[in-house]
C-alpha positions as CSV (number, residue, x, y, z in Angstrom):
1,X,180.8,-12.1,233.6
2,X,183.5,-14.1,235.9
3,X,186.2,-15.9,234.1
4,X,187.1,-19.7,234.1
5,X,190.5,-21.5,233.4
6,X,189.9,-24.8,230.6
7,X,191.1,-27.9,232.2
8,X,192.3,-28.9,228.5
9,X,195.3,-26.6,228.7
10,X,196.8,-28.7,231.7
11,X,195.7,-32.0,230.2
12,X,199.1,-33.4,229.2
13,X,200.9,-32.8,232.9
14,X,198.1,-33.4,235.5
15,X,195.5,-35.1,236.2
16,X,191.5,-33.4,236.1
17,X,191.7,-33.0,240.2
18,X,194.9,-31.7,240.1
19,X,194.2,-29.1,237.0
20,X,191.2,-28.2,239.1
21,X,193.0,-27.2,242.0
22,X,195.3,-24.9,239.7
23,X,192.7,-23.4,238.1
24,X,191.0,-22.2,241.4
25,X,194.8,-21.6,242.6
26,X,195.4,-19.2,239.8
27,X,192.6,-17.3,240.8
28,X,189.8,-18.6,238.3
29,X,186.4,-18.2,240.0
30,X,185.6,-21.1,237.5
31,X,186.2,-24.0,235.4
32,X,185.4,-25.6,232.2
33,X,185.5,-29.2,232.5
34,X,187.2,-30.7,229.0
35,X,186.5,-34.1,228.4
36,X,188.7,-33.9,225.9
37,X,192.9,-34.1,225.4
38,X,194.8,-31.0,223.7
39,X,193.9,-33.4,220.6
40,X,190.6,-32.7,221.1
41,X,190.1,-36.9,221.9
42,X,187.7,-37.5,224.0
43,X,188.9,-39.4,226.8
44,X,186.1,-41.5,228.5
45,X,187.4,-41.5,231.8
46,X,186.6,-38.1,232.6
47,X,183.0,-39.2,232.0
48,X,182.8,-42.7,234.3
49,X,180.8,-42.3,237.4
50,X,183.1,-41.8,240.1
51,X,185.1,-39.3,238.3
52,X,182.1,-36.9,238.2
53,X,181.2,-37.2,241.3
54,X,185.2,-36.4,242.6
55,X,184.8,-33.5,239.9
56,X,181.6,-32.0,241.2
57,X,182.4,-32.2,245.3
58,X,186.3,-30.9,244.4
59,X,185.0,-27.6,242.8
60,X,182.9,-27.4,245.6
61,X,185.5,-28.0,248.2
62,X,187.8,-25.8,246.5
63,X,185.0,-23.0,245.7
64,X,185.2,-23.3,242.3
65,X,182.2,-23.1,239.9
66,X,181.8,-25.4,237.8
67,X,180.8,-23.5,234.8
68,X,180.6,-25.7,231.8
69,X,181.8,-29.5,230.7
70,X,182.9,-29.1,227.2
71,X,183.8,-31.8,224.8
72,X,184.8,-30.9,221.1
73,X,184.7,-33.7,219.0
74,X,183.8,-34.5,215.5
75,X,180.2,-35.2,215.4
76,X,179.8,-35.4,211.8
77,X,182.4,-37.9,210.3
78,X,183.0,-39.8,214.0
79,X,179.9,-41.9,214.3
80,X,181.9,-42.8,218.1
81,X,181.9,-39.2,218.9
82,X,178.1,-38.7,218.0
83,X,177.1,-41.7,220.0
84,X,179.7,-40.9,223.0
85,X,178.1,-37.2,223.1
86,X,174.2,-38.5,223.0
87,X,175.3,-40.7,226.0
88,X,177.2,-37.9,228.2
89,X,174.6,-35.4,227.6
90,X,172.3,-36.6,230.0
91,X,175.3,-37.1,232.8
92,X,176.6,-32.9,232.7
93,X,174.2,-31.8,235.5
94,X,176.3,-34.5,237.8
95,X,179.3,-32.3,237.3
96,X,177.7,-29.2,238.5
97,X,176.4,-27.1,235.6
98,X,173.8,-27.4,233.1
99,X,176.2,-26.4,229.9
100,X,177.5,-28.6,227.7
101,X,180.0,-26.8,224.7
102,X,180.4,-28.9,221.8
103,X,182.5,-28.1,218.5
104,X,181.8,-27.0,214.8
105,X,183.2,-30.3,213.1
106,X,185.7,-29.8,210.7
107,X,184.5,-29.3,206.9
108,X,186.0,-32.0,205.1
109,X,184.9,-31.9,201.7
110,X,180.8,-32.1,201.1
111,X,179.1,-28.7,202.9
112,X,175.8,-29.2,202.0
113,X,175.6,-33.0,203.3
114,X,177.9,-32.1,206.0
115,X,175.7,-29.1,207.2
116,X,172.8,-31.6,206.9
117,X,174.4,-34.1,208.7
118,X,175.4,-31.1,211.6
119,X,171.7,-30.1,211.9
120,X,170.3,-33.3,212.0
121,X,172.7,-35.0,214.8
122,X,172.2,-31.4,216.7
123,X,168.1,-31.8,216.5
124,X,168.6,-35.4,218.1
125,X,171.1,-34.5,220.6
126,X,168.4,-31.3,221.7
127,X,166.1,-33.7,221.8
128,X,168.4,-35.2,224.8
129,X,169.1,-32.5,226.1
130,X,166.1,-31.0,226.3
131,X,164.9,-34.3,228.6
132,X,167.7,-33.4,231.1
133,X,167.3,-29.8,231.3
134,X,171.2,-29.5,229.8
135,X,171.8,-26.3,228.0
136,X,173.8,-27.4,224.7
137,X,175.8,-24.4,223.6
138,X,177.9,-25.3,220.2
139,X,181.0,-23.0,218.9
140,X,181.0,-22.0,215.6
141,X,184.8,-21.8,214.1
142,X,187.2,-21.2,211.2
143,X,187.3,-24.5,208.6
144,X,184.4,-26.1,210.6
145,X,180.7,-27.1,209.4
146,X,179.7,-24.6,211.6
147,X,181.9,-21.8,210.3
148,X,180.4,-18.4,211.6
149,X,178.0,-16.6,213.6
150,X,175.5,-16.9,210.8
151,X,175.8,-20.4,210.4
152,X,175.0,-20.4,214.2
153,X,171.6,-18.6,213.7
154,X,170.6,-20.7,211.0
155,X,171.0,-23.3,213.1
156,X,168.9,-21.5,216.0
157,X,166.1,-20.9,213.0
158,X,166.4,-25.1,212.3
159,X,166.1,-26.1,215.7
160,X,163.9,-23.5,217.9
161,X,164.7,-24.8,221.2
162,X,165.4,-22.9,224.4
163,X,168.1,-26.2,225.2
164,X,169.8,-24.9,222.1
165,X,172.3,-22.0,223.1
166,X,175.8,-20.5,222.0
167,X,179.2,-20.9,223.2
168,X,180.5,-17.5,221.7
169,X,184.1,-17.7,220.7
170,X,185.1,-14.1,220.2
171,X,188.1,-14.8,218.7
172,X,186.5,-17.0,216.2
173,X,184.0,-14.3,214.6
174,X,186.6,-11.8,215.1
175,X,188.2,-14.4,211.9
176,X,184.9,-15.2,210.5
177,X,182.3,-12.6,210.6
178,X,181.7,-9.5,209.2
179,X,180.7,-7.5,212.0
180,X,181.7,-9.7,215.2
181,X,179.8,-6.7,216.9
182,X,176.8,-6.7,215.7
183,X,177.2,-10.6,215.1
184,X,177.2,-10.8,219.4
185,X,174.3,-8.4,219.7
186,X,171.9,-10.2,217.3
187,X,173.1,-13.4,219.2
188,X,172.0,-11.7,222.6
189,X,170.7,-14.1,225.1
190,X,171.2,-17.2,223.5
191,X,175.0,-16.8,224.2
192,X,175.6,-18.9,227.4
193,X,179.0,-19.0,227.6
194,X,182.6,-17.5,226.1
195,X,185.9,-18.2,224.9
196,X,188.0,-15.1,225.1
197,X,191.5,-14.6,223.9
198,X,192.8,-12.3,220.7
199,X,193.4,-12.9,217.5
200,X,195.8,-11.8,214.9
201,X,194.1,-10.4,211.5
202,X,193.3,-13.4,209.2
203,X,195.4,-15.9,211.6
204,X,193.8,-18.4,213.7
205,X,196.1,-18.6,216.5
206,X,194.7,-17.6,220.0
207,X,196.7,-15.1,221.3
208,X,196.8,-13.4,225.0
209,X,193.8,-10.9,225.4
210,X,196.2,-8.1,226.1
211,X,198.0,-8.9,222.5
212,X,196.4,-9.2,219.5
213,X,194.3,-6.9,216.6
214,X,191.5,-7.2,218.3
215,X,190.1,-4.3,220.6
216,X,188.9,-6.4,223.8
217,X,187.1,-3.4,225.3
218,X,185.0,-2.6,222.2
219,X,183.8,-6.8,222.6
220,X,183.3,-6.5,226.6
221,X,181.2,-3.3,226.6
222,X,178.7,-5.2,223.6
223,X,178.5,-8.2,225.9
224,X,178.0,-6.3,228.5
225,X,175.7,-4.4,226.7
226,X,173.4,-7.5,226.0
227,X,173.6,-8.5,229.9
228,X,175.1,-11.2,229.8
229,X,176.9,-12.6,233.3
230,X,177.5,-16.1,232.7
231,X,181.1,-17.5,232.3
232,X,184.0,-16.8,230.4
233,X,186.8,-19.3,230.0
234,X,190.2,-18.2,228.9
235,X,191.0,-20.2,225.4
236,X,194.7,-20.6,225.2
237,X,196.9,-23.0,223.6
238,X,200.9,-23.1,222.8
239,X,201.5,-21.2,225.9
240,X,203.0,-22.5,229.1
241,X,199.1,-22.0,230.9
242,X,200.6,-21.7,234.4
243,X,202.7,-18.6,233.4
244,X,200.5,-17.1,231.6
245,X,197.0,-17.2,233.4
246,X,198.0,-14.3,236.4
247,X,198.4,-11.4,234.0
248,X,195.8,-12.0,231.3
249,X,193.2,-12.9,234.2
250,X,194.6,-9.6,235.5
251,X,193.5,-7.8,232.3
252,X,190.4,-9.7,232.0
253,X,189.5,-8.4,235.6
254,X,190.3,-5.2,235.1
255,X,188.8,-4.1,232.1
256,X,185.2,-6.4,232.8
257,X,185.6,-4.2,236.0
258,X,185.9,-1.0,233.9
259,X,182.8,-1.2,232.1
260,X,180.4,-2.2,235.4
């Protein structure tokens, strides 16, 4: 497991490259690449040509993985978003990675139609992906269409395709599942990437890893108990990112580094 910083957190003062270049100077070994604002908006610039090619030879000049492009729009009820992610699926192996981290959608008021509606667009856009070898990994979360980790596996059942993966939020089915354990190990290798932080008990604010109800060590030994070695990014919001990152990516380190 090595540990990535989320461009999204230094959206609103700097620009991709220069959120890049803190990421990698706060000692991230990599990067999730947010084409979204803190609004969660996409923001189409970050997709136009030159932009990812600057992206991908930056991370490379500043030896920086490029772990993951994520954008976490509304798929369901935007039909914009649905059509903007169908067209930047095929460009995420220009940025440098093959995993693309898409959102739950927000549950608005229908959860059967909406859940059809989720599976549906997701069958189309794995059709895509699957064409471009991209890996998409969506995140299941509180008040979303896709709520919890067993909403995630019934999507797996829906769609059997090795392009469908998981983004595993641990902070999320910490909130939503009844065994976020046991939800990780039956998720095994189809979880691609992470989101770590903490969580208060029934509160869905994302706290520092070294704060919080939840036991971190209990959730690192499990993933490292299912092998997995891909990339964790740091999921943060409400805090000043810069001030923060040095001492939770401390913690991270150290207690990943305890269970090897």
């Amino acid at each position: 497991m090595h540990f990535s910083g989320r461009t999204q957190m230094l959206w609103d003062e700097y620009s991709l490259s220069d959120s890049l270049k803190i990421i990698g100077a706060l000692g991230f070994e990599g990067a999730e690449i947010c084409l979204e604002n803190r609004f969660f908006e996409y923001v189409p610039t970050f997709a136009e040509e030159y932009i990812i090619d600057h992206t991908r030879e930056l991370c490379a000049e500043l030896g920086l993985f490029a772990n993951s492009v994520g954008c976490h729009v509304d798929f369901v009820h935007e039909e914009k978003s649905f059509t903007a992610l169908k067209e930047l699926i095929p460009k995420v192996p220009r940025y440098g990675t093959n995993i693309f981290i898409l959102g739950g959608c927000k549950q608005v008021a229908h959860y059967p139609e909406e859940w059809s509606t989720y599976t549906e667009r997701m069958r189309e856009m794995v059709r895509i992906a699957e064409d471009h070898d991209v890996l998409l990994a969506p995140e299941p979360e509180i008040h979303c269409v896709l709520r919890t980790s067993h909403d995630m596996e019934r999507l797996l059942e829906a769609i059997p395709s090795p392009a469908l993966r998981v983004n595993m939020d641990i902070g999320h089915a910490f909130l939503t599942d009844v065994d976020p354990i046991e939800s990780i190990r039956r998720l095994g290798e189809r979880i691609v990437h992470l989101h770590i932080e903490n969580m208060l008990r029934g509160w869905h604010n994302h706290q520092l890893p070294q704060h919080g109800d939840m036991d971190l060590e209990q959730y690192f030994r499990v993933i490292t108990d299912i092998g997995f070695a891909g990339p964790a990014a740091l999921d943060l919001y409400n805090v000043d990112f810069q001030e923060i990152a040095p001492e939770s990516l401390e913690y991270l380190e150290t207690l990943r580094d305890s269970l090897r």
